[in-house]
LOVO-362380 format. One line per 5 residues: number of its first residue (from 1); their letters; for each residue x, y, z of N, C-alpha, C. Coordinates in Angstrom, 2 decimals. Layout:
NUM) A) X Y Z X Y Z X Y Z ~ ... .
# end
This chain:
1) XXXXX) 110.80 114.09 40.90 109.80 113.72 39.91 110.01 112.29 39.40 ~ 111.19 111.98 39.61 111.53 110.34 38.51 110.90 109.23 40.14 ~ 111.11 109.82 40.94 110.71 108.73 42.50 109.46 108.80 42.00 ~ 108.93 109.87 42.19 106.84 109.94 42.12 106.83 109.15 40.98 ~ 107.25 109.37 39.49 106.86 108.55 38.61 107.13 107.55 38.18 .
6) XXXXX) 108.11 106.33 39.24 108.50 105.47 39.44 107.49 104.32 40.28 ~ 107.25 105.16 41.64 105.74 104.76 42.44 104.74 104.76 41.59 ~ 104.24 105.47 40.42 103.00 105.13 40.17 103.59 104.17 39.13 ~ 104.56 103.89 38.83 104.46 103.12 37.45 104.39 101.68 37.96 ~ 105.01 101.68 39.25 104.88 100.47 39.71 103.78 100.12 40.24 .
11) XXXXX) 103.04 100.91 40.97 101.83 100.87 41.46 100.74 100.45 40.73 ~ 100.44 101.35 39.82 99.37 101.35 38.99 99.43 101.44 37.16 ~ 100.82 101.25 36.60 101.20 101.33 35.65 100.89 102.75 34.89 ~ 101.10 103.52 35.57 101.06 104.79 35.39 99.31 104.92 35.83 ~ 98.65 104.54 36.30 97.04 104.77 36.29 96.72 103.75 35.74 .
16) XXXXX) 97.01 103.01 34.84 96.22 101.98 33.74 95.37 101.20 34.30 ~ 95.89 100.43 35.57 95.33 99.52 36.47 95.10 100.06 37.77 ~ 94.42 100.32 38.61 94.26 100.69 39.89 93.61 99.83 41.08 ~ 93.04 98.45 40.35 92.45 97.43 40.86 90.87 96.99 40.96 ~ 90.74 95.99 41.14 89.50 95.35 40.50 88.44 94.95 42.35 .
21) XXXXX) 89.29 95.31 42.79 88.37 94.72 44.36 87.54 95.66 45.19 ~ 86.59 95.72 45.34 85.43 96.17 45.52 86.02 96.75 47.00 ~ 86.18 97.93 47.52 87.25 98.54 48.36 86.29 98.71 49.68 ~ 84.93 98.82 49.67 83.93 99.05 50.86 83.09 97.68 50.33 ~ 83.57 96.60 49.80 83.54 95.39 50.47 84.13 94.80 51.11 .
26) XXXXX) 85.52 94.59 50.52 86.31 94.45 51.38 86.61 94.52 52.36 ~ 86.26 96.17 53.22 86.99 96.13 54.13 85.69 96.02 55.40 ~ 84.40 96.24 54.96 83.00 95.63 55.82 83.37 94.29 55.79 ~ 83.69 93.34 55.07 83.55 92.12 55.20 85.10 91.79 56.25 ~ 86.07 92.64 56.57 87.10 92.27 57.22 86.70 92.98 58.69 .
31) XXXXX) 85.82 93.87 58.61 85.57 94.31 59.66 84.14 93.60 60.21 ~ 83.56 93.31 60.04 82.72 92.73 60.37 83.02 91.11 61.45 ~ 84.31 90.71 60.94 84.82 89.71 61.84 85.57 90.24 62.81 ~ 84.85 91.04 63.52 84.87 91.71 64.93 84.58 90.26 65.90 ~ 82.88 90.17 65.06 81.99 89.13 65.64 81.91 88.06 65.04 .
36) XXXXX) 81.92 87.01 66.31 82.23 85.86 66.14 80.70 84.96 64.77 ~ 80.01 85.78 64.62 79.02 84.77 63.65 79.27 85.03 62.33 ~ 79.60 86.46 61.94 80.62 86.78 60.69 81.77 85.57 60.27 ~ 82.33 85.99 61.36 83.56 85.16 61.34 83.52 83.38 61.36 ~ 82.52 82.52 61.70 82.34 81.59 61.46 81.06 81.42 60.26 .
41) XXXXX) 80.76 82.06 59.43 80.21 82.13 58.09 81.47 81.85 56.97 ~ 82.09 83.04 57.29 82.96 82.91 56.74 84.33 81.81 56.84 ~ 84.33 81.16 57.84 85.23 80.03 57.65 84.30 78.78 56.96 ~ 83.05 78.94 57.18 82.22 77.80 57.21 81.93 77.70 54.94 ~ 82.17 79.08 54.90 82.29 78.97 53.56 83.75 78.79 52.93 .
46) XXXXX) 84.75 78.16 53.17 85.54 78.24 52.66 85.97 76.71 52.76 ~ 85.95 76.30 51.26 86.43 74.55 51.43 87.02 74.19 51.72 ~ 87.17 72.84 52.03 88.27 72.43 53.23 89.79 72.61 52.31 ~ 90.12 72.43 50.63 90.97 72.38 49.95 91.32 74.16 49.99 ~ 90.85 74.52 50.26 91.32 76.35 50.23 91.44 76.69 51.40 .
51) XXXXX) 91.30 75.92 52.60 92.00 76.55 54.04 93.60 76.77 53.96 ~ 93.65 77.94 54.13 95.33 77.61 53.86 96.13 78.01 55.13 ~ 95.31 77.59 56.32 95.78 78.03 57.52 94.95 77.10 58.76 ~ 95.24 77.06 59.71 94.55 76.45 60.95 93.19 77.43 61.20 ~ 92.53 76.86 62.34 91.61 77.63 62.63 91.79 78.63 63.34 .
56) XXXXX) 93.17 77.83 64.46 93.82 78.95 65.46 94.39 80.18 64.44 ~ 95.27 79.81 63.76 95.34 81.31 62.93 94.24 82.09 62.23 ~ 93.70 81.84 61.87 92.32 82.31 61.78 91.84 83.07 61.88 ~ 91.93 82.47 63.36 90.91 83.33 64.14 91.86 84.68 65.01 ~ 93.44 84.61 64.65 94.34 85.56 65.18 94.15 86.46 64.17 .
61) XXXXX) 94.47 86.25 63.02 94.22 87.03 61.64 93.28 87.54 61.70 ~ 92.09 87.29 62.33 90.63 87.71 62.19 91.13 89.14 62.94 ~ 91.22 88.46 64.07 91.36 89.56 65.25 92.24 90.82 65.21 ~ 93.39 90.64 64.09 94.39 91.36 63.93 93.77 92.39 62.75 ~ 92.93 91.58 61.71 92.39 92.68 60.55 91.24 93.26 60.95 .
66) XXXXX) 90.57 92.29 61.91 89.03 93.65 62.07 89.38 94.72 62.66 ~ 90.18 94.95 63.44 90.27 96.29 63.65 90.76 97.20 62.50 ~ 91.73 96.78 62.20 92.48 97.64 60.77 91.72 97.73 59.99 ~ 90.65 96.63 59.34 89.67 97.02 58.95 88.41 98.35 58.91 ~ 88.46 98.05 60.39 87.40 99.36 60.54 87.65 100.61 60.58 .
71) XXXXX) 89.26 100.68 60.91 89.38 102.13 60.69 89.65 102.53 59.42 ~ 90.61 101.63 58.63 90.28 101.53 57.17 88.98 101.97 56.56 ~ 88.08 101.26 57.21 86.35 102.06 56.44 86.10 102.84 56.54 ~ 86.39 103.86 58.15 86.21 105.22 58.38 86.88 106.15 57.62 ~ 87.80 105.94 57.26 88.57 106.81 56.97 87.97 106.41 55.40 .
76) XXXXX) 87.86 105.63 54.52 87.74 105.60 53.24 85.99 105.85 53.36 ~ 85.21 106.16 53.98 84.01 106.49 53.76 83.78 108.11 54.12 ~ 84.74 107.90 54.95 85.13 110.25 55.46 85.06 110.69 54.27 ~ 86.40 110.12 53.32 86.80 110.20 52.04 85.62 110.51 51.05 ~ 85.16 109.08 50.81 84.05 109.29 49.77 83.03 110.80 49.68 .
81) XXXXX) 82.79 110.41 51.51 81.80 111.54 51.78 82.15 112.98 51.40 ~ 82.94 113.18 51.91 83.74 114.66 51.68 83.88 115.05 50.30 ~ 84.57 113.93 49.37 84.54 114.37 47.81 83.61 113.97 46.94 ~ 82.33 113.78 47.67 81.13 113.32 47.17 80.82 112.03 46.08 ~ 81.77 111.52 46.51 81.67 109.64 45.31 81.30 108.56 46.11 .
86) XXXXX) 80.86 108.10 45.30 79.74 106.54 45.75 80.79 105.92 46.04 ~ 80.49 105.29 47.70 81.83 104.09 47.97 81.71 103.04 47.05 ~ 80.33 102.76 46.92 80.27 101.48 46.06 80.72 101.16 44.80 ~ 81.10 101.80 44.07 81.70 101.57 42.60 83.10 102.16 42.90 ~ 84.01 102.45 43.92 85.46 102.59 44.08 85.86 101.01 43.78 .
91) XXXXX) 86.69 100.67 43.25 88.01 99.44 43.39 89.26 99.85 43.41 ~ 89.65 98.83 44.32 91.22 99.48 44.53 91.92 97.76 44.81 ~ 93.03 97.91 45.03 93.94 96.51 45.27 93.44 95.85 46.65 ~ 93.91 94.08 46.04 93.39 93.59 47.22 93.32 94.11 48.51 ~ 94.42 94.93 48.78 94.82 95.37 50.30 94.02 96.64 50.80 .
96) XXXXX) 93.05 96.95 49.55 92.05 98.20 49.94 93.07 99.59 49.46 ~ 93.69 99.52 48.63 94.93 100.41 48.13 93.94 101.56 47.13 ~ 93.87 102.93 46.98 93.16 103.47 46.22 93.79 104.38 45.28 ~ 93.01 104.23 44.24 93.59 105.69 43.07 94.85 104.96 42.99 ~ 95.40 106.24 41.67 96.80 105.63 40.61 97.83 106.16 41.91 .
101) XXXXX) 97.60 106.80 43.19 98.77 106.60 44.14 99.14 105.26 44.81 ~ 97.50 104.47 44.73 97.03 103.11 46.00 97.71 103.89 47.30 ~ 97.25 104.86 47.61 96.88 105.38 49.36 96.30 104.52 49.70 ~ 96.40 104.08 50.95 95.47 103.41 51.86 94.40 104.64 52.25 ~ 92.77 104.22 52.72 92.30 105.17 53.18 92.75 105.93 54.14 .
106) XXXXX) 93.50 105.69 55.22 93.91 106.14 56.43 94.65 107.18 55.86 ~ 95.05 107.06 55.16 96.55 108.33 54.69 95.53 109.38 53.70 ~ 94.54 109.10 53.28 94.12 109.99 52.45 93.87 111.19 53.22 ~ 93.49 111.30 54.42 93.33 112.59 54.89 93.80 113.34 55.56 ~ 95.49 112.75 55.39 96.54 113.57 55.93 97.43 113.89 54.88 .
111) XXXXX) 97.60 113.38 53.64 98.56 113.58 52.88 97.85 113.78 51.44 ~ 96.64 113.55 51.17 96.39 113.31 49.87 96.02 115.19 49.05 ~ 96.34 115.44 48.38 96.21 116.75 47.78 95.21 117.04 46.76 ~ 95.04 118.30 46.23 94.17 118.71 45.15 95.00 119.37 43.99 ~ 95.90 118.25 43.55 96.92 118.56 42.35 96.56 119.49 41.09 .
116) XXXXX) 95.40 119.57 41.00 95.02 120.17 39.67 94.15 121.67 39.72 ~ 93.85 121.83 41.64 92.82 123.17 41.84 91.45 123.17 41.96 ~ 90.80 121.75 41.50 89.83 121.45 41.51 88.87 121.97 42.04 ~ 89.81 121.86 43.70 88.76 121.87 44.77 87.83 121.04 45.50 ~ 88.82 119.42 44.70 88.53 118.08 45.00 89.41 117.30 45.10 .
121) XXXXX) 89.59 116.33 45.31 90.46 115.62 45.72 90.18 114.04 45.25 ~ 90.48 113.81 44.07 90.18 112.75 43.30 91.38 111.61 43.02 ~ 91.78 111.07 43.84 93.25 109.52 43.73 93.35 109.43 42.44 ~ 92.28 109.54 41.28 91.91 108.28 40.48 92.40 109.44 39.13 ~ 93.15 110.79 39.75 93.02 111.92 38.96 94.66 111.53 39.01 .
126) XXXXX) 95.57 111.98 38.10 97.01 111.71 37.72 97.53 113.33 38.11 ~ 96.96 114.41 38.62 97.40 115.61 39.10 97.29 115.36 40.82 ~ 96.15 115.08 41.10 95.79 114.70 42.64 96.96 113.69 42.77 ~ 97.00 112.23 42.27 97.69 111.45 42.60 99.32 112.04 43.17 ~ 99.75 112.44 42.50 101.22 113.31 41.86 101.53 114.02 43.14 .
131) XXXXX) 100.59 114.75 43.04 100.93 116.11 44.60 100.60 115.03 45.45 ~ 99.70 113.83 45.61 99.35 113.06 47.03 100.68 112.70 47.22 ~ 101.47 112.02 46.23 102.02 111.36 46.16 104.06 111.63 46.86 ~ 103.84 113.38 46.19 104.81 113.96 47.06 104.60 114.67 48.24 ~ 103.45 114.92 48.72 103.26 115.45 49.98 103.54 114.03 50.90 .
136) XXXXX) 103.40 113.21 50.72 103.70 111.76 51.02 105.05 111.74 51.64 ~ 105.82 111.58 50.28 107.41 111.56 50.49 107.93 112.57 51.51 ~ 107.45 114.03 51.26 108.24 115.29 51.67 107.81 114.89 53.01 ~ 107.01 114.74 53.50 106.33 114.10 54.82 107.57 113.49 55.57 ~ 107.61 112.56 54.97 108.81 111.59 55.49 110.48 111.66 54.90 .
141) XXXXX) 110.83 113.52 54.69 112.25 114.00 54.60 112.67 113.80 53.61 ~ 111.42 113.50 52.47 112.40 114.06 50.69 112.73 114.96 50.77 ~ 113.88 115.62 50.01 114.09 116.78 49.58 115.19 116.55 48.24 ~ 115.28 117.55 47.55 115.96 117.55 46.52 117.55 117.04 46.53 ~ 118.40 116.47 45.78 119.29 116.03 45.96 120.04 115.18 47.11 .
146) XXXXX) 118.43 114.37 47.98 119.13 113.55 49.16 119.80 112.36 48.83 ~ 120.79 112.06 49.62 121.65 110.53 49.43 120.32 109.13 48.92 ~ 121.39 108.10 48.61 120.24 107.69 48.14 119.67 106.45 49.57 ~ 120.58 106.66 50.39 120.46 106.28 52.09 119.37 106.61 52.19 ~ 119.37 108.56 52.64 118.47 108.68 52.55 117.26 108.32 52.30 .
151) XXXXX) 117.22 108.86 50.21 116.02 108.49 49.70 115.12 106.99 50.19 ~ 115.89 105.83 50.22 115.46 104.58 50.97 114.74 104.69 52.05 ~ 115.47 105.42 53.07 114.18 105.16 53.96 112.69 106.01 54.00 ~ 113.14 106.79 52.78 112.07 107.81 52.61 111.09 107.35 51.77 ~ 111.29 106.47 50.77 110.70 105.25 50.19 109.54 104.40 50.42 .
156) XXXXX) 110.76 103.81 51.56 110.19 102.65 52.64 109.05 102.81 53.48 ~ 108.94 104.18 53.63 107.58 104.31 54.37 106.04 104.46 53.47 ~ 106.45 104.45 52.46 105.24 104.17 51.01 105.22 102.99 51.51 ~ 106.13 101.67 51.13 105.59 100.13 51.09 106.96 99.94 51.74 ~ 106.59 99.24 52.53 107.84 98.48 53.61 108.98 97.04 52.88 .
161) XXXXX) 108.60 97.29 51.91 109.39 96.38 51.48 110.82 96.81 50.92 ~ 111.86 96.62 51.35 113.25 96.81 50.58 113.46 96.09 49.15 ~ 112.75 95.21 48.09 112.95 95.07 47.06 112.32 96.15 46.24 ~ 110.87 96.64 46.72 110.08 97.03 46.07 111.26 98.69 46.30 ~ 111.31 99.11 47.55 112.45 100.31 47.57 113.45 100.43 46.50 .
166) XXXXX) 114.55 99.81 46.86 115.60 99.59 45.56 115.06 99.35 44.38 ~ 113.24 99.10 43.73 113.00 98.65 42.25 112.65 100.74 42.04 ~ 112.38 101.10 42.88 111.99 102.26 42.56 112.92 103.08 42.59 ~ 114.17 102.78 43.01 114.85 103.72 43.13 116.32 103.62 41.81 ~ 116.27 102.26 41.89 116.70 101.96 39.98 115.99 102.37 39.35 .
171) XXXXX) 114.61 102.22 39.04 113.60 102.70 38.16 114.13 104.34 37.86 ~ 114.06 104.87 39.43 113.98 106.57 39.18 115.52 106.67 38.34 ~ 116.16 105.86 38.55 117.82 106.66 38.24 117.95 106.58 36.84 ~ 117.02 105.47 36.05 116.84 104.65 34.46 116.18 105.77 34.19 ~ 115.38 106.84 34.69 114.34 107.82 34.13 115.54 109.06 34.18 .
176) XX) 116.01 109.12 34.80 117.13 110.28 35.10 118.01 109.96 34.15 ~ 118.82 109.40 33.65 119.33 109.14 32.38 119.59 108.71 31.43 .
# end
């Protein structure tokens, strides 16, 4: 319980914040630079003082997010559809991150739960989040009293980062006593 409520505190400050970026814009507008006229709109709008990259990268980055992009949309529009909410008024973090868990869409429909009985499945709900959030972990070999070896790499597969790992896993131990 102190891991799960460590992830959301960092995540989303317990729910408070969940993000401001328009989540099925985002990820149409990353997918959409599949094609090359998207994709030169969009460089063509961006001033020469805010390029913060070559063209050659660019256009690798392009190539590397439209796909991730699109399955990103499928899966976060399955989503919408299924629990009946308008994609269009979802926001989530720049990275398309959703609800007080920030699931990516892709994971919502393998791990995300109905914490409260509903009979829905709502991110943006602090019971849903909770159970998403440990079906998540247990997924990837939580269990009660594991090393904290362990717990790390069990962590790490939430967000790949080893600072953000070790902030949560001090966090959990500051909640534990």
């Amino acid at each position: 319980k102190e891991v799960i409520t460590a992830i959301i505190l960092v995540e989303t400050k317990l729910g408070t914040y969940t993000g401001n970026k328009s989540v099925i814009n985002t990820l149409a507008t990353l997918s959409a630079m599949e094609e090359e006229a998207p994709r030169q709109i969009i460089w063509d709008s961006l001033p020469d003082n805010e390029r913060r990259m070559s063209r050659d990268k660019f256009e690798k980055k392009a190539d590397q997010k439209s796909s991730w992009a699109y399955r990103e949309l499928k899966a976060f529009l399955t989503y919408t559809e299924k629990e009946g909410m308008d994609p269009t008024i979802i926001k989530g973090s720049y990275a398309c991150a959703v609800g007080i868990s920030q699931f990516m869409p892709s994971n919502i429909a393998t791990y995300a739960k109905d914490g409260n009985d509903d009979g829905k499945i709502n991110l943006f709900d602090h019971a849903d989040a909770i159970s998403s959030v440990a079906a998540y972990l247990k997924n990837y070999g939580w269990k009660p009293g594991i090393s904290r070896e362990k717990a790390f790499k069990v962590v790490y597969h939430y967000n790949h980062s080893k600072y953000y790992v070790n902030a949560i896993l001090d966090i959990a131990d500051k909640l534990k006593g």
